[in-house]
N, C-alpha and C positions, 0 to 999 in steps of 0.2 A: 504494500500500500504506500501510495505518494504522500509525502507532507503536506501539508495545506500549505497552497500558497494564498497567504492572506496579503488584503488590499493594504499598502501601503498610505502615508495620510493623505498624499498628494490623490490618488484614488478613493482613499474612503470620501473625502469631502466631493470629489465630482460626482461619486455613486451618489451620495445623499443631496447634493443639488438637482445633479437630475430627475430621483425622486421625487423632491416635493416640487418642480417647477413640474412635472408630467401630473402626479396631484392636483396641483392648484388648479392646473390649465384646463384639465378633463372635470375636475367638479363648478368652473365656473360655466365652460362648455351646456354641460350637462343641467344646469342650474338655467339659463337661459333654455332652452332648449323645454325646459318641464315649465319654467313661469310663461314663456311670451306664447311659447308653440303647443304645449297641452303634450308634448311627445318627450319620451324617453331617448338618449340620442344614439341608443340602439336600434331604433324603429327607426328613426332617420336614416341613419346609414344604411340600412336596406333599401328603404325610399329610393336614397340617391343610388345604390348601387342599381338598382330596377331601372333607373332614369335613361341612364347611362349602358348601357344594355341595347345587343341588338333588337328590334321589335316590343323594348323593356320589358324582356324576357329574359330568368334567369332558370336554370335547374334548382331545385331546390339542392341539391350536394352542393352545388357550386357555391350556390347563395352562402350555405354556411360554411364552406370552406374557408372563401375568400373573406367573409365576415369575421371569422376567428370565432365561430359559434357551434355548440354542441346541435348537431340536429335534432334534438329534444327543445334545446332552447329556442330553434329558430324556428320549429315546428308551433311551438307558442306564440311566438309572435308575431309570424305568420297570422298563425288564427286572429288575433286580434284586430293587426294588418284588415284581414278580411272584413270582421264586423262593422268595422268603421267603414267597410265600403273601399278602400284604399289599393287593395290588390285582390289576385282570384287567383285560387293555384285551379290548373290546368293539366291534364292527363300529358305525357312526353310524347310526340307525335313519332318519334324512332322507337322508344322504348315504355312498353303496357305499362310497368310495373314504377316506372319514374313520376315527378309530377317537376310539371314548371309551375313556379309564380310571375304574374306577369302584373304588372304597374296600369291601376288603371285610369281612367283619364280622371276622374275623383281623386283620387289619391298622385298622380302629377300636377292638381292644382292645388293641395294639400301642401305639397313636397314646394313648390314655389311662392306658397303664401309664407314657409317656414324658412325658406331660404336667407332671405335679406337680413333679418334679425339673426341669422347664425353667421353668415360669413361678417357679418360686421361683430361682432362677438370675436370671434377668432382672429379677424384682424386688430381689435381693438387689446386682446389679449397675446396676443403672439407676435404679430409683424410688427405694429407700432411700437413694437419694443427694442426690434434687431433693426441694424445696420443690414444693406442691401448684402455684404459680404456677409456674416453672421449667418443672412437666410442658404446662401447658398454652401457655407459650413455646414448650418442645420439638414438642410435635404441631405448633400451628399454623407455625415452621419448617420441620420438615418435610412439611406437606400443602402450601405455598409452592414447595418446592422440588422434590417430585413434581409438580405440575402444570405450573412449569417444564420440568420435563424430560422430560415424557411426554403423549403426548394423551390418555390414556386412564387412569382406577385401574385401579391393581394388585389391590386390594382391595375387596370390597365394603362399602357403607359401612357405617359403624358409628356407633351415636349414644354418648352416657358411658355405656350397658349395658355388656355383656360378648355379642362375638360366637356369631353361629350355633350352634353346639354342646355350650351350657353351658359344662360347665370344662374341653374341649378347647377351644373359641375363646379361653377367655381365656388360652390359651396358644401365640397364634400367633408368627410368629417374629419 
């Protein structure tokens, strides 16, 4: 068995910065998101990934793959998704046994009523805060440390435009 190698202090304080600025960032997210929009900003990010979607059509495996979500969990929310009218799952037109959920025009005008109050949220929270250099530190950290820790994007890619859906992508989560 290996020694631990423990975080040095120069590391322990970046671990524990990163923490609480990913904390803060995601509970004031998340806080706008339940007061202005009535949604949880996991329903969100489904929304938007459905948006953003060819035919805003996803597989359900895909949806929770890409969402980072147990298909138990997203099978829930799914559901709910549905009551509110917002999405329909749909039999997989290749495969009996699959279902897609697919965005529906209800719930894409839903997804753009909630849009403006979040990306301005995240920019008011995030970008307003970095240097144009700072941001493009932060992405390229972060696309380092998704491809670390995942074989696959989450995401589809995206060049310095503004994603899929006009000015619902530019307000993904």
């Amino acid at each position: 068995m290996s020694a631990t190698r423990w975080l040095d202090a120069h590391e322990q304080g970046t671990w524990r910065s990163f923490l609480t600025a990913n904390r803060l960032l995601f509970d004031g997210v998340e806080r706008q998101l339940q007061q202005c929009a009535g949604l949880p900003h996991a329903y969100y990010e489904i929304l938007v990934r459905l948006s953003e979607a060819p035919g805003r059509t996803l597989r359900m495996s895909q949806l929770a793959s890409t969402s980072l979500s147990s298909r138990s969990r997203l099978s829930h929310a799914v559901a709910r998704l549905e009551e509110a009218g917002w999405v329909r799952r749909v039999p997989a037109p290749s495969d009996r046994r699959g279902a897609n959920c697919e965005l529906t025009d209800a719930g894409m005008a839903r997804l753009e009523e909630a849009a403006p109050g979040h990306v301005e949220e995240v920019r008011a929270l995030l970008f307003d805060a970095l240097s144009p250099e700072q941001v493009t530190a932060l992405r390229d950290i972060s696309e380092t440390l998704v491809a670390h820790l995942t074989d696959s994007p989450l995401w589809p890619a995206v060049g310095d435009g503004v994603a899929g859906s006009g000015a619902v992508g530019s307000a993904t989560p």
